[in-house]
N, C-alpha and C positions, 0 to 999 in steps of 0.2 A: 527460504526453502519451501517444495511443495509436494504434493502427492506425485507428482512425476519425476522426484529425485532429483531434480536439480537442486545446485545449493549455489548461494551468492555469500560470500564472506569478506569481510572490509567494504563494502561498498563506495568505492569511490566516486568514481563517473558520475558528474548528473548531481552530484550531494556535496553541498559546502558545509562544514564543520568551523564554527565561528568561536573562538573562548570570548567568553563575558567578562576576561578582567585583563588587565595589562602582563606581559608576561616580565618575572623582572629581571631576567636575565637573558643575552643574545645564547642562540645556540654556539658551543663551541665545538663544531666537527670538526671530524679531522681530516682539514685541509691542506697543510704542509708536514705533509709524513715523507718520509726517506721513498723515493720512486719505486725501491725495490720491498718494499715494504710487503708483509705479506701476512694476516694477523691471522691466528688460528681460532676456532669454530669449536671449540674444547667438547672435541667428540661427537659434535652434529657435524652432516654434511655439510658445504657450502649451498647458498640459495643460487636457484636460476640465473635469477635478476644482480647481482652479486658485481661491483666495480672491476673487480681484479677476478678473473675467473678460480676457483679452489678455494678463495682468502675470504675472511671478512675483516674490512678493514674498518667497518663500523660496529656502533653499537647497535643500532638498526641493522644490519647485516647478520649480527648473534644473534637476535633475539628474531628473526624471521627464520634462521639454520633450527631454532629451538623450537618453532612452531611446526618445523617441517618433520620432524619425526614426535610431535606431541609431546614436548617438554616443557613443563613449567617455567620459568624464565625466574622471576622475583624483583629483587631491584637491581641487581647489576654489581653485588658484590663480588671481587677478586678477579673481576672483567674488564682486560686491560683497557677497551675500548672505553665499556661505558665508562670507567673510573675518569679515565680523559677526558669523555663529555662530560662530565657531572649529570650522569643520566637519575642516578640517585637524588641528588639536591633539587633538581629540575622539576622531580615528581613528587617532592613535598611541597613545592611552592604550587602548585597547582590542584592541592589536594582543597582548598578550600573555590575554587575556580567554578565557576557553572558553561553550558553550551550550551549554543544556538547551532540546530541541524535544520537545515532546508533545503530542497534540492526535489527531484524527482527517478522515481526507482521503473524499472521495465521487468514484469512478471509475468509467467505464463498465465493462461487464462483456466485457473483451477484452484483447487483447492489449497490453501499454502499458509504461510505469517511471516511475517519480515519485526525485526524488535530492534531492541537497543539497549545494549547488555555491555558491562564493561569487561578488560582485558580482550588481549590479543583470541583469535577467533579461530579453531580448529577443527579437524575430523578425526576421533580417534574410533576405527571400524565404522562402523554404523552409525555411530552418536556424534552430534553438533556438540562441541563443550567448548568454554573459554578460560584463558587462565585467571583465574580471580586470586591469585596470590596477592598481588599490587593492591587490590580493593580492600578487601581484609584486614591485609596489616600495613595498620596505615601509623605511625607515631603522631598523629594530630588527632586529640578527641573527636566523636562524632564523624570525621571524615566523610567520604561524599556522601549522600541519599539520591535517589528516582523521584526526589518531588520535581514535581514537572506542571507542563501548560503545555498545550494543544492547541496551538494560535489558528492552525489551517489544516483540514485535511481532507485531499477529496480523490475520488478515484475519474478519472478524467478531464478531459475542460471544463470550467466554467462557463454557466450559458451567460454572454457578451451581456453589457446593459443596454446595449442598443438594440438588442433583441427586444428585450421589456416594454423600451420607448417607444420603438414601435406599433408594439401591440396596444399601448394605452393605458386606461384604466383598466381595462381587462387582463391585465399582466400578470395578475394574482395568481390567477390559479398554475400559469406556468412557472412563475419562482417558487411557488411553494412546493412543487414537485419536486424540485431540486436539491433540499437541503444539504448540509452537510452537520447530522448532530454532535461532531467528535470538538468540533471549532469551538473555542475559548474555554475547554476542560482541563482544570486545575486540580491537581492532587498535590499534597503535600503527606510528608512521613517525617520521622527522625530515625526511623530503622532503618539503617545501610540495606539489610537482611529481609526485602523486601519485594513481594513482585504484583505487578501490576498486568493484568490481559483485557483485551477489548475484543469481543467477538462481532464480527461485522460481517451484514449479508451484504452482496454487491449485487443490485439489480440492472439492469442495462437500458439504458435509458436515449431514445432518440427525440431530436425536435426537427420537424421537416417544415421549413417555410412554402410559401406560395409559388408555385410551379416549381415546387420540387420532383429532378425524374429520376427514377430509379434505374443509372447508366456507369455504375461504378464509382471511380473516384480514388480515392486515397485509400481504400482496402484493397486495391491492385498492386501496391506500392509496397518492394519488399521493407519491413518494419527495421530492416539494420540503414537504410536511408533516410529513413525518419528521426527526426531530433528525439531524443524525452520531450517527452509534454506535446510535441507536433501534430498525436495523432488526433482525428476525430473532428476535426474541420473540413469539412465537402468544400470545392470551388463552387458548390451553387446558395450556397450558406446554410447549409443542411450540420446539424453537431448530431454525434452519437458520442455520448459519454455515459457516467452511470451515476445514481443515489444508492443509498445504503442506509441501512437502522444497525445498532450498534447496543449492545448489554456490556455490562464491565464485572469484571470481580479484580480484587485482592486481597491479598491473604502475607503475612510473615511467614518466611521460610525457617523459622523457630517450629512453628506447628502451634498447636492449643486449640483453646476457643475462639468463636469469637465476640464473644462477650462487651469487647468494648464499642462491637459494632452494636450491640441490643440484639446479638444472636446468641444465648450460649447454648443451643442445642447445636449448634453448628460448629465441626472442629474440621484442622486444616491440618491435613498432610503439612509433614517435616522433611527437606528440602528443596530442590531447585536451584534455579539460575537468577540471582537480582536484576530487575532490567522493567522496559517498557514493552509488551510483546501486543502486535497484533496480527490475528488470526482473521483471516478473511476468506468467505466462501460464495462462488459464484453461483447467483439462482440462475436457473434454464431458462426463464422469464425473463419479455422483455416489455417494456414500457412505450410504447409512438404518441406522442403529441404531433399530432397534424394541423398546419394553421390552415383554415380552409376560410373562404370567403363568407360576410355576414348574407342570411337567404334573404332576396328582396320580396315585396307584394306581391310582384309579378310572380316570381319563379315558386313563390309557394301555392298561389291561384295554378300555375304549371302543373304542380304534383298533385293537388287536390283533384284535377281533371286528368292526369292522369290511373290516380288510384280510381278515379271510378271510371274509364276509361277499360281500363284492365278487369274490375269487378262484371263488370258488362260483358266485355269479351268471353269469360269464364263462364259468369250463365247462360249466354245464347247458348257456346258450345257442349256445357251439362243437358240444356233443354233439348238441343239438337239431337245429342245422343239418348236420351230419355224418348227422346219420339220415332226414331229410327227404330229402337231395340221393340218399342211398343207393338209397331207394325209389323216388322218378323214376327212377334210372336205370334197375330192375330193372326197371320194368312195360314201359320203353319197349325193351326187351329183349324181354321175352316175348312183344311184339307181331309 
C-alpha cells in the first residue's frame, strides 16, 4: 500500500511462496462432488472468482466469501467444505513449518510499505487488517514466530559483474555505491506477538557507460509490457536502478519497556499487526555515475592552454574596455 491509495493484497504474481518442510499429507479437494452440487457460503456472498457461480464448493471458496465482506474465518469448524478437506488438520501440521518468499513486487513510485504478516488479507473501511484468528490460536506450544533472514533485497537491477570487470581495479568505488544493507539480516524472537519494521530511503541511482546518449530507451516502454525485474536495462548498456540506507526497530505488541534491549527509559505501545513490514520512501535525488574516458598527457597539455588561452582572452578584453572608457572620459574633459 501507498500514499496514493492503492492497495495490493495476496500478492501473487511475480512471488513464489516455498514451505521449508515436506507437507504430510496430499490435499484432499473436492473433486468428485455430485455435478449438481452446490455448497452454501453460510451467509457471505459467493466470490467473483467462484467454480460454480452463487455456490462455494470449496473450502477456499468460504473462506475468500469470508474475506469479502471482512469475516473472521478461524479453522473451519462446522464447515462442510473445510471438514471434507481437513482444512483443520492441514493447518496444524503446518504450524511448525517455515517459508521461503522470493519473487519481485511492482510499486508506484511514492511513498508506501509492502510486509509480511500472517492470515488472510482485507479492507474493512479505511483500514488494512488481516485475520489473525489462525495465528493466535494455535493448539501446538510456541506456534509460529517472524524470526526471519533477509537473504537479498534490492530495489531495482543489480549492476552485472561484467560491468566491474570491466572497469578493472577501479571498480571499487562503483560497487560500493551500490549496496544493498538489508542482505543477510537475521532476527530471531520467540514471541508470536511480535513486529518487526525497516525504514528504507530509495535513492535513484544511474550507471551511464561510454557513449552513452541520452535517446530514450526502455522508459518509452509502457511498464505493463515489462516483465518484474525487466526494468532498468538501456539497449546501450546504460542501468538505472536504486541504493537505499535502511534503520530498523522492533518492538512486542504486548507493549512495556524495553529493558531487555538496555533501554528501559523507552516503552512500546500495545498493539498492532505481527509481521515483517517495510516502509520505503523515495528521495527526489538522484545519483549518475558516468564512466568517462581516463585524461591523457596530451588532452591535459589541451586544457592547461586552453585555460590560459581563455585567461588571455578575458584580460585583453577588461584592458580593451578599461582603455576605451579611459578616452571618453578624457575628450569629454577637455571639452
Amino acid at each position: 500500500m501507498d500514499v496514493s491509495g492503492e492497495q495490493q493484497t495476496g500478492v501473487m504474481h511475480g512471488v513464489s511462496k516455498v514451505r521449508l518442510a515436506p507437507q504430510s499429507e496430499e490435499d484432499d479437494v473436492a473433486t468428485h462432488l455430485d455435478p449438481e452440487y452446490c455448497g452454501q457460503c453460510y451467509g457471505a456472498p459467493s466470490p467473483p472468482a467462484a467454480i460454480k457461480k452463487g455456490c462455494c464448493n470449496t473450502c477456499e471458496e468460504v473462506r475468500e466469501a469470508y474475506a469479502t465482506v471482512s469475516w473472521a474465518f478461524g479453522r473451519g469448524e462446522n464447515v462442510e467444505q473445510c471438514e471434507r478437506e481437513h482444512y483443520g488438520e492441514r493447518l496444524d501440521s503446518q504450524r511448525r513449518e517455515g517459508c521461503r518468499i522470493e519473487g519481485g513486487l511492482r510499486v508506484n513510485k511514492v511513498v508506501g510499505n509492502f510486509h509480511i504478516a500472517p492470515g488472510r488479507s482485507f479492507s474493512n473501511g479505511n483500514m488494512h487488517v488481516h485475520d489473525l484468528n489462525n495465528y493466535f490460536d494455535s493448539p501446538i506450544e510456541g506456534g509460529h514466530t517472524f524470526s526471519h533472514q533477509v537473504h537479498h533485497l534490492r530495489f531495482g537491477p543489480q549492476l552485472p559483474e561484467e560491468v566491474t570487470k570491466n572497469l578493472g581495479s577501479k571498480a571499487l568505488p562503483w560497487t560500493n555505491h551500490l549496496l544493498n544493507p538489508l542482505d543477510e539480516t537475521h532476527q530471531e524472537t520467540d514471541d508470536p506477538a511480535f513486529n518487526y519494521m525497516y525504514f528504507v530511503k530509495v535513492v535513484s541511482t544511474s550507471y551511464l557507460p561510454l557513449g552513452w546518449q541520452s535517446n530514450g530507451g526502455q522508459g518509452e516502454i509502457p511498464h505493463e509490457l515489462v516483465p518484474i525485474g525487466g526494468h532498468g536495462h538501456g539497449g546501450d548498456g546504460s542501468i538505472e536502478t536504486h541504493q537505499y540506507s535502511v534503520t530498523s526497530h522492533k518492538r512486542s505488541l504486548s507493549g512495556g519497556s524495553d529493558a531487555g534491549e538496555g533501554h528501559k527509559e523507552r516503552l512500546h505501545a500495545r498493539g498492532g499487526i505481527p509481521g515483517v513490514f517495510f516502509s520505503y520512501d523515495i528521495s527526489p535525488m538522484k545519483v549518475i555515475n558516468r564512466e568517462e574516458r581516463t585524461k591523457t598527457l596530451a588532452g591535459f597539455l589541451t586544457g592547461v592552454c586552453a585555460v590560459i588561452g581563455g585567461t588571455l582572452t578575458v584580460a585583453a578584453a577588461i584592458d580593451r574596455g578599461v582603455y576605451e572608457g579611459a578616452q571618453r572620459v578624457k575628450k569629454l574633459h577637455q571639452r
